[in-house]
GUNUMI-172915 format. One record per residue (C-alpha): residue number from 1; residue in one letter; x, y, z. Coordinates in Angstrom, 3 decimals. Layout:
N
ATOM    nr   rest       east      north         up
ATOM   NUM      a          X          Y          Z
...
***
This chain:
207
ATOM    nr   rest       east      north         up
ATOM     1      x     30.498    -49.008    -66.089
ATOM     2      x     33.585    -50.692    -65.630
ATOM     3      x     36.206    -50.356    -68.694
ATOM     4      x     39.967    -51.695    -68.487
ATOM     5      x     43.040    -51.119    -70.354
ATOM     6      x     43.365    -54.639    -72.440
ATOM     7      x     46.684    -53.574    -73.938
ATOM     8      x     49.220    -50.774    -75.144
ATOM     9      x     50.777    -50.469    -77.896
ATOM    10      x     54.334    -49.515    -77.548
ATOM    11      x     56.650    -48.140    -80.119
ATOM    12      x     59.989    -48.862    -78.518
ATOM    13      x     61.068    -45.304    -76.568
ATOM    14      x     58.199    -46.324    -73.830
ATOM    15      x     55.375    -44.433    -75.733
ATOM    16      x     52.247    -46.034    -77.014
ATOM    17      x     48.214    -46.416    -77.485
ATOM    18      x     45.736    -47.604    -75.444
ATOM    19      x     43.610    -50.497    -76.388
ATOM    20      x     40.445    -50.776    -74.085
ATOM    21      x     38.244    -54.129    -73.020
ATOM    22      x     35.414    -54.634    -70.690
ATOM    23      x     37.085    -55.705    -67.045
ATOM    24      x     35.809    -59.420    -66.319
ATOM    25      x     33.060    -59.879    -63.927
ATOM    26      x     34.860    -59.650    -60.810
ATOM    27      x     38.311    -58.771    -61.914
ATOM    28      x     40.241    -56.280    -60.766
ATOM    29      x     40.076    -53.621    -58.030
ATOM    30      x     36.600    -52.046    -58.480
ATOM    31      x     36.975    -48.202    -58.632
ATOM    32      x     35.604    -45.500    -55.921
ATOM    33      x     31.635    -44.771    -56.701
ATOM    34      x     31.063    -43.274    -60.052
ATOM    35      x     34.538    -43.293    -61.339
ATOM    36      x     35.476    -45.510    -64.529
ATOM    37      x     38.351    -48.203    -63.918
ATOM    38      x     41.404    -48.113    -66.317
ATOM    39      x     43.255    -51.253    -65.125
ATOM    40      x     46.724    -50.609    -66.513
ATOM    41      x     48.298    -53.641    -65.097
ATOM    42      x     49.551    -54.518    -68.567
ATOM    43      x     51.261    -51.644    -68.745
ATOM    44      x     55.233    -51.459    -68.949
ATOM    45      x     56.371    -48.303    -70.974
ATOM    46      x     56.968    -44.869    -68.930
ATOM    47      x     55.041    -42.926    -70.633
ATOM    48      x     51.328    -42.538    -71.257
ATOM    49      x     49.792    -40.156    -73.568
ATOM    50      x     46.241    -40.164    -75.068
ATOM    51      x     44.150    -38.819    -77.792
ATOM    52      x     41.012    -38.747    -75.498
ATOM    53      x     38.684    -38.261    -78.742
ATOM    54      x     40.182    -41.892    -79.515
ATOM    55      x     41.262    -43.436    -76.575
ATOM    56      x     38.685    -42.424    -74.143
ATOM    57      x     35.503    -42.579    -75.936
ATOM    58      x     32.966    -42.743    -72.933
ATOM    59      x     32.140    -38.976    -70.992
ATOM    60      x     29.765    -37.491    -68.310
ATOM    61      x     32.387    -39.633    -65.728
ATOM    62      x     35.533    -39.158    -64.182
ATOM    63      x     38.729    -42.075    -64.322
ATOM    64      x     40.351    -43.911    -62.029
ATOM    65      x     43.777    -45.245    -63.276
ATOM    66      x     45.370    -48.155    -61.478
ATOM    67      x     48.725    -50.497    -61.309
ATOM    68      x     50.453    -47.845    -63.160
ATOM    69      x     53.895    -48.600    -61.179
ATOM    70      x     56.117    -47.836    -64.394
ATOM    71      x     54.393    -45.017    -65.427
ATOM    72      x     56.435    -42.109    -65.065
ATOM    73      x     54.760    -39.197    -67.217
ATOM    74      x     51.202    -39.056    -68.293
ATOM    75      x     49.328    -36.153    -70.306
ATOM    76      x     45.751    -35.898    -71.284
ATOM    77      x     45.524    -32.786    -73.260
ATOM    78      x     42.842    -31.311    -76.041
ATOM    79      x     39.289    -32.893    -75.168
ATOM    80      x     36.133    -31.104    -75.373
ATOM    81      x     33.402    -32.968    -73.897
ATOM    82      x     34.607    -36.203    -72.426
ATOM    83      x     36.037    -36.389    -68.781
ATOM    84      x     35.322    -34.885    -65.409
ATOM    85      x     37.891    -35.587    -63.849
ATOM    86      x     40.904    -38.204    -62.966
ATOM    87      x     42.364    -40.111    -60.419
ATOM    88      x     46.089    -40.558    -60.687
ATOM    89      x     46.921    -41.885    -57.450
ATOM    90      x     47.244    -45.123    -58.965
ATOM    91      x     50.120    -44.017    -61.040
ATOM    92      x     52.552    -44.286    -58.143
ATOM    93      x     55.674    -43.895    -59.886
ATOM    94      x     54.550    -40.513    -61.526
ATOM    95      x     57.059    -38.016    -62.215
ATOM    96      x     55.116    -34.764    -64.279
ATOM    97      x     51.100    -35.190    -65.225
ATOM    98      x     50.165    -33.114    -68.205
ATOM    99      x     46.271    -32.448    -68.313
ATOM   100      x     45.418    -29.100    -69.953
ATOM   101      x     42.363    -27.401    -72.668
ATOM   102      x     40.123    -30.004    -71.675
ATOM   103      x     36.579    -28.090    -71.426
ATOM   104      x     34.678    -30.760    -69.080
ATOM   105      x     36.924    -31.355    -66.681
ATOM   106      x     35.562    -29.707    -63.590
ATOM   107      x     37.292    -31.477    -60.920
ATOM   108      x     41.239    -31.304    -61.069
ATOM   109      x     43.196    -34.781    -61.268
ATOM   110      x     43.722    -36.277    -57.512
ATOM   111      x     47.370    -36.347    -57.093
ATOM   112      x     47.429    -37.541    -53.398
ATOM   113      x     50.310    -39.738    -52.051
ATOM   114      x     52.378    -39.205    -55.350
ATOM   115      x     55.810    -39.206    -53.348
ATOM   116      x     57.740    -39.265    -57.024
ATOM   117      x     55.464    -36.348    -58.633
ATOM   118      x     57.418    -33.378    -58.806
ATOM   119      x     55.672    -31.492    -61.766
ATOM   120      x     52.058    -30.810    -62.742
ATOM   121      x     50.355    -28.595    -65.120
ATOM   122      x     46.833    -28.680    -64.779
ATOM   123      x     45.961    -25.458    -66.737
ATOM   124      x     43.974    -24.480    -69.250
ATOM   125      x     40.546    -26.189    -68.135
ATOM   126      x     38.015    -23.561    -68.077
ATOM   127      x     35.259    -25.715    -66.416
ATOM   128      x     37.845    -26.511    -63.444
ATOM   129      x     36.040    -25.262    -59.884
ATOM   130      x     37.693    -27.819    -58.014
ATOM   131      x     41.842    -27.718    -57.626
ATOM   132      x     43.868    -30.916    -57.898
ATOM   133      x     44.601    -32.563    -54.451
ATOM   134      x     47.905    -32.424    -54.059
ATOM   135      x     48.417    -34.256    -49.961
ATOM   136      x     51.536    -35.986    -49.503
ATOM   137      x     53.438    -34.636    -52.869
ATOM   138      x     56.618    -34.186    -51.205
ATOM   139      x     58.687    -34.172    -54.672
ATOM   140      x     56.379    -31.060    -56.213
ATOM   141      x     58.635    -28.027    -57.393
ATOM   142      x     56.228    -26.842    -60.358
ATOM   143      x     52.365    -26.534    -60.497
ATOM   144      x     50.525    -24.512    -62.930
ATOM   145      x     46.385    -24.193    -62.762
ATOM   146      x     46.087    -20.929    -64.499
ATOM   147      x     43.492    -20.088    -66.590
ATOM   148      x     41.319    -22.211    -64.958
ATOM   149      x     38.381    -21.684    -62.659
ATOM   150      x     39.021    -22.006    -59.048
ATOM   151      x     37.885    -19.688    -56.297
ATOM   152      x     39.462    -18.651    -53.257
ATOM   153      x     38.805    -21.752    -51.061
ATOM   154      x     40.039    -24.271    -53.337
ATOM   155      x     42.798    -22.372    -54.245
ATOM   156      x     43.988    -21.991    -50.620
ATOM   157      x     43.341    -25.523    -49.532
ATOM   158      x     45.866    -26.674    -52.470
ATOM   159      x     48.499    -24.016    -51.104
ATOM   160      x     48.342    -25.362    -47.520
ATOM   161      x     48.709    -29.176    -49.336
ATOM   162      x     51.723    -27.780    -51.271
ATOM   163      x     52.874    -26.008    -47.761
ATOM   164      x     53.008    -29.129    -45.737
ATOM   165      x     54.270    -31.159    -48.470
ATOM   166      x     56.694    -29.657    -50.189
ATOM   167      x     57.091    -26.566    -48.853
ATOM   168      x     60.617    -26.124    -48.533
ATOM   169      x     61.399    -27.035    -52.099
ATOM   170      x     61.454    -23.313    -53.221
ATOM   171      x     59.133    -24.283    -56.228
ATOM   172      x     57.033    -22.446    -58.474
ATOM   173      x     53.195    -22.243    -58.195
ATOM   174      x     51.021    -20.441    -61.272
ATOM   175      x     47.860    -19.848    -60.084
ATOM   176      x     46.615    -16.695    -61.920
ATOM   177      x     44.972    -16.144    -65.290
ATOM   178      x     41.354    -16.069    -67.093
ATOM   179      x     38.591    -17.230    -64.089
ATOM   180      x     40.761    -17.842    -61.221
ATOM   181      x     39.732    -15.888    -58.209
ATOM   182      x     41.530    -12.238    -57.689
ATOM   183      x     42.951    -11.948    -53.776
ATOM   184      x     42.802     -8.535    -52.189
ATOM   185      x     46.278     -7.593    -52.690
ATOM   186      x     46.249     -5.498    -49.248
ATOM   187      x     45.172     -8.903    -47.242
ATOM   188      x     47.020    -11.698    -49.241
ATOM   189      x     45.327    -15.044    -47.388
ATOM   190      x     47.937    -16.505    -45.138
ATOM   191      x     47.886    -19.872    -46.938
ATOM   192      x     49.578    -17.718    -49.829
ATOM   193      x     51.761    -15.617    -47.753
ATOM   194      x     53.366    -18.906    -46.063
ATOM   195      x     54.156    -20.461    -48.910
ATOM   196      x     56.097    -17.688    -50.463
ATOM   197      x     58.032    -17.207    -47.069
ATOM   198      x     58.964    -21.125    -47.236
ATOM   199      x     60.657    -20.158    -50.954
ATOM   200      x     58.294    -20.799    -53.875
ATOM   201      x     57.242    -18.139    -56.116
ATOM   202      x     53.452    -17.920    -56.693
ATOM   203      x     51.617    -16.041    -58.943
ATOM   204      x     48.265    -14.967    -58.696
ATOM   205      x     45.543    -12.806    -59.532
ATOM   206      x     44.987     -9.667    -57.157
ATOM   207      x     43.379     -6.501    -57.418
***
């Protein structure tokens, strides 16, 4: 299924709605393997915000969002049985992505190459096994994905992203709360460890 954003409509501060069409036969970039298109080539205001129960009325897929160059803050909050996940790496001017108490999302967003992104709360999702990919985020000074549920290997792998990244930004990473996995707090995983020696403060769940 292929499904593109036709218009928004904008209400003069950069905020608006989404209006959705079918993407012409041929048109447009098609999107990586199972992932719905969201074309937002018409799109000139900064700052996206959806009702998903409205705006994104398909489910049981995940979204790929495209052309967003003027997008600059996006949040996708409250939905509780539509998407499995995004793809904002089409958003390229991204500053902060909101995407919290969404049920089915399983897989976090995919942040990678966001050079302008330097805030992301992605908490809140308690079907989230999968944390948000977060390579080449050099801006990033906040990320929250508590209350989530994300186990030790995911959890790590988005530290040593934020690490190589962004590291010496002395930002703040939220990682603890509800399903999130618990760390020995007498062997603390060196992914963790490094990252709090480069400056940020992370919080987690140990025991």
């Amino acid at each position: 299924m292929r499904i593109g954003l036709s218009s928004i409509v904008g209400d003069g501060f950069g905020n608006g709605s989404f209006v959705f069409g079918e993407v012409p036969s041929g048109g447009g970039t098609p999107p990586p393997s199972g992932e719905v298109l969201i074309s937002s080539q018409t799109l000139d205001g900064t700052y996206l915000s959806t009702t998903p129960s409205e705006s994104f009325t398909f489910s049981g897929g995940s979204t790929y969002l495209t052309d967003g160059a003027n997008v600059s803050y996006f949040s996708y909050i409250s939905d509780t049985s539509g998407l499995f996940s995004l793809n904002l790496t089409g958003l390229t001017s991204l500053v902060s992505a909101d995407v919290y108490f969404n049920n089915a999302m399983t897989t976090a967003p995919n942040c990678s190459g966001l050079t302008s992104l330097t805030s992301v709360n992605f908490s809140q999702n308690p079907s989230m096994t999968v944390a948000p990919n977060l390579t080449g985020c050099t801006a990033l000074t906040t990320v929250y994905v508590n209350s989530c549920s994300l186990g030790d290997s995911t959890l790590l792998t988005m530290c040593s992203q934020i690490l190589s990244a962004a590291g010496g930004n002395s930002g703040t990473l939220i990682m603890n709360g509800d399903y999130n996995y618990s760390f020995d707090s007498s062997s603390i995983p060196t992914e963790i460890t490094d990252l709090v020696n480069a400056g940020w403060t992370v919080t987690y769940n140990s025991y």
